[in-house]
N, C-alpha and C positions, 0 to 999 in steps of 0.2 A: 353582646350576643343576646338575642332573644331569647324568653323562655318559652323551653319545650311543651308540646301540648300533653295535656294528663292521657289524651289514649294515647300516648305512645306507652310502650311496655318500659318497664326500669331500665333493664339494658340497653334497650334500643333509645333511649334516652340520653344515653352516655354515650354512645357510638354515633350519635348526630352530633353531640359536642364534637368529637374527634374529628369528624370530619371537615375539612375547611371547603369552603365557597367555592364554587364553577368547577369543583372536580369532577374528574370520569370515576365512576363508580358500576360496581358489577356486585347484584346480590344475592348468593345463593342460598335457596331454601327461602325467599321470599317472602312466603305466605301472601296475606293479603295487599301485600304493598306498602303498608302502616309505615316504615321505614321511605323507601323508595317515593313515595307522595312527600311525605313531608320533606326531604332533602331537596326534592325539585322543587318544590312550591317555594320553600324560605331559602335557601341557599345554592338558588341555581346551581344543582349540582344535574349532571350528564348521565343519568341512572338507567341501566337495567338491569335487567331481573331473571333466575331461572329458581321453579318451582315444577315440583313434581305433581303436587295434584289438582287435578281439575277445578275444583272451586276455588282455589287460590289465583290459577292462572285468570279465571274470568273475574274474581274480583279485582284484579291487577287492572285489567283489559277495562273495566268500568270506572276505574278512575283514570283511564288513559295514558298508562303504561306503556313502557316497553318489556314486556317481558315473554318468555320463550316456557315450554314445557320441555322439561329434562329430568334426568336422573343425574347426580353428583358424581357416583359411580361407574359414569362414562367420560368421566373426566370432560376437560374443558380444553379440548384439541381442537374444537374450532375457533379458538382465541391466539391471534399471534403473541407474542411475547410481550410485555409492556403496553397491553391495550388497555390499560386503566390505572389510574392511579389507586386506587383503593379497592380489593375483595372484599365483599363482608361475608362470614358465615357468622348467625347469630342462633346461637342454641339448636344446634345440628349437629356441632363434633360428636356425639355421645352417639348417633343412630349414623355417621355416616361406616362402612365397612372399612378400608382403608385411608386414617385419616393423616397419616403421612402421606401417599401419594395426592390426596388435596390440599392439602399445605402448599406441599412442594409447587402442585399445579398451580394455586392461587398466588405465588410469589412470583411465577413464572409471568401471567398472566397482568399480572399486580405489581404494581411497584410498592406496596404496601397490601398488609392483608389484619382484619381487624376480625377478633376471635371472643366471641361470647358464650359461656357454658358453665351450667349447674355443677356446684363444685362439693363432690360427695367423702371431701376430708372436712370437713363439716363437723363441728365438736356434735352436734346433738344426731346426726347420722354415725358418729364412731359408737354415741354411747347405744344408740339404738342397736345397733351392729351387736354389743355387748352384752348388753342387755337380755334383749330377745333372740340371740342366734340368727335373724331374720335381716336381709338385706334391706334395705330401710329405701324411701323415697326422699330424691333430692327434693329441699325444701321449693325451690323455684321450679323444680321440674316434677310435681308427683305423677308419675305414672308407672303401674305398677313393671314388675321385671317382665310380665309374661303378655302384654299386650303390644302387639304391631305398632311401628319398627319398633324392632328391639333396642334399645340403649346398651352401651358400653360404658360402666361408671368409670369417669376419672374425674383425678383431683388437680387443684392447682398447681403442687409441689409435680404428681404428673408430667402436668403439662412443661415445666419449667425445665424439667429434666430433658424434656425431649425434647425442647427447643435447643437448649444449650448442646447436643448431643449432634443433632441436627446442624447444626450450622446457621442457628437462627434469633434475630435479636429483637428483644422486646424490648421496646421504643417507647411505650408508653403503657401501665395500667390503672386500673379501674375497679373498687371492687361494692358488691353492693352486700348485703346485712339484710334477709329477706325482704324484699323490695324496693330498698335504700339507697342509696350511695352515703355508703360510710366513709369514715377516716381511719382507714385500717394499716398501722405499721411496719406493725410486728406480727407473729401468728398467722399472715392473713390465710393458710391454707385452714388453720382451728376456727377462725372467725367468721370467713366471709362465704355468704348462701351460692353467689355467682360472683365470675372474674369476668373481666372486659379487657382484652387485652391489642395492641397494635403493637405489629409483628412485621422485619425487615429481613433481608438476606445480607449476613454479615460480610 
């Protein structure tokens, strides 16, 4: 496997390893394509995209994308069932509203769905928490609690719970160590800054 180019972001990093060669892919929250370009260019992968905001949609559109303007929040009904092998939502869980009903939809949609987010069990976000009384910034995600869209903190242990709860099996993870990809065992909810995770319908 080749190596990933330095602008890709950490996570997005790890989620182009997961992903294997000539898949169908669908990316939601997009952004500028960062992802989506590089998956087509090196591993012939069958990629679109849906982004909500306008400069992401026209950066997409200038490196020659497919991708569409939407909101996540209107769900993804105009996707039959298994129109792709792989969803990605990459550092979106946290500001979408409803993020069981896109799961749900992304598995629908998805025969696989690949889940990356700032993970605020964080030993130095608990102590800050302690500390200062103050809700602290995830270390990969800082942005304050009070600035558009709002974030919704979760943790890995979170997320694991409502996977499991759900009906849903994680197949494969990933976790990174601010910016890293670490070799995380044990702890990984005290350790690690973000998880990366690939996610099945049991």
């Amino acid at each position: 496997m080749e190596d990933q180019p330095v602008s890709l972001r950490p996570d997005l990093q790890v989620i182009a390893e997961f992903i294997p060669d000539a898949a169908r892919l669908l990316d939601l929250g997009c952004g500028d394509g960062a992802l989506l370009d590089h998956l087509v260019r090196h591993k012939g992968v069958k990629g679109r995209g849906i982004e909500l905001s306008e400069e992401g949609v026209l950066a997409c559109v200038r490196r020659g994308l497919s991708v569409r303007q939407g909101d996540l929040s209107e769900g993804l009904h105009d996707y039959p069932d298994h129109s792709f092998d792989y969803v990605v939502l990459s550092q979106t869980l946290p500001f979408v509203d409803d993020p069981a009903h896109t799961l749900r939809e992304m598995l629908r949609v998805g025969q696989r769905a690949v889940v990356s987010f700032p993970n605020w069990g964080y030993w130095r976000c608990r102590l800050e928490l302690l500390l200062t009384g103050r809700i602290p910034l995830a270390p990969d995600l800082p942005q304050p609690w009070h600035v558009a869209p709002r974030w919704q903190a979760v943790t890995i242990t979170d997320f694991a719970m409502f996977c499991r709860a759900s009906g849903i099996a994680i197949t494969r993870q990933a976790y990174l160590a601010r910016g890293r990809r670490a070799r995380i065992f044990k702890f990984t909810n005290l350790m690690s800054t973000t998880g990366v995770f690939v996610l099945e319908r049991m």
